[in-house]
N, C-alpha and C positions, 0 to 999 in steps of 0.2 A: 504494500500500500504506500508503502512512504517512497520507494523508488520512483513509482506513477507519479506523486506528489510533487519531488523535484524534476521528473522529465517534462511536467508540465512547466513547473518555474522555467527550466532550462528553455522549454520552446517560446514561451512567451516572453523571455526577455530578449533569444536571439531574432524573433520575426519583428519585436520591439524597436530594436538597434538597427536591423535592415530595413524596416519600412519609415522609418524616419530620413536612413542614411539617402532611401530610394525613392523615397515621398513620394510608400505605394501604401494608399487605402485598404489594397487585401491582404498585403502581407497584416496592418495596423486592428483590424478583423479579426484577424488569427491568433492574433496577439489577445486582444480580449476576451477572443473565445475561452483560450486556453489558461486567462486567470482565473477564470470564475469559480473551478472548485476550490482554489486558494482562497480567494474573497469570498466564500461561502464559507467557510472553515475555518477562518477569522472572525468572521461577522457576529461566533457567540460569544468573542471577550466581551469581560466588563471591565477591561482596562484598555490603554491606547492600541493594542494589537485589533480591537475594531474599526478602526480608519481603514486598514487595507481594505476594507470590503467596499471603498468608493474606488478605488482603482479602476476595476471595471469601467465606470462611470466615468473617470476623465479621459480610460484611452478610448470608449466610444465618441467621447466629443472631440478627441483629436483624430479619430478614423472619420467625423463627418467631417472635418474642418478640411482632412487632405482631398475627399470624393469633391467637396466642395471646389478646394483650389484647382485639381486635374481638371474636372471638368469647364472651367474658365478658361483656361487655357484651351482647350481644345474649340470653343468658338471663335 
């Protein structure tokens, strides 16, 4: 279980670091996808290890920020 745990850190911070580097929207997707059992799993501290569970939530707003920008560019 805890191996699953870190291969998922592991994927969500390297499609993290690549889709920021590539300012690509799916890798940034994938990214989010793949924190949420973290950020679920977090989410029942009662102390500060409950903040990770907004992660989620800001790489979604930076996965629409990038859909956003590509797609500007592209008209």
């Amino acid at each position: 279980m805890v191996l699953l745990w870190q291969l998922s850190l592991f994927i969500s911070m390297v499609t993290l670091i690549l889709g920021i580097e590539k300012k690509s929207w799916i890798l940034l997707l994938i990214s989010t996808i793949t924190f949420l059992p973290i950020a679920y799993y977090f989410s029942g501290a009662n102390d500060v290890w409950k903040f990770v569970g907004i992660t989620p939530i800001i790489l979604l707003i930076l996965t629409i920020l990038m859909w956003f920008i590509k797609k500007k560019t592209w008209v």
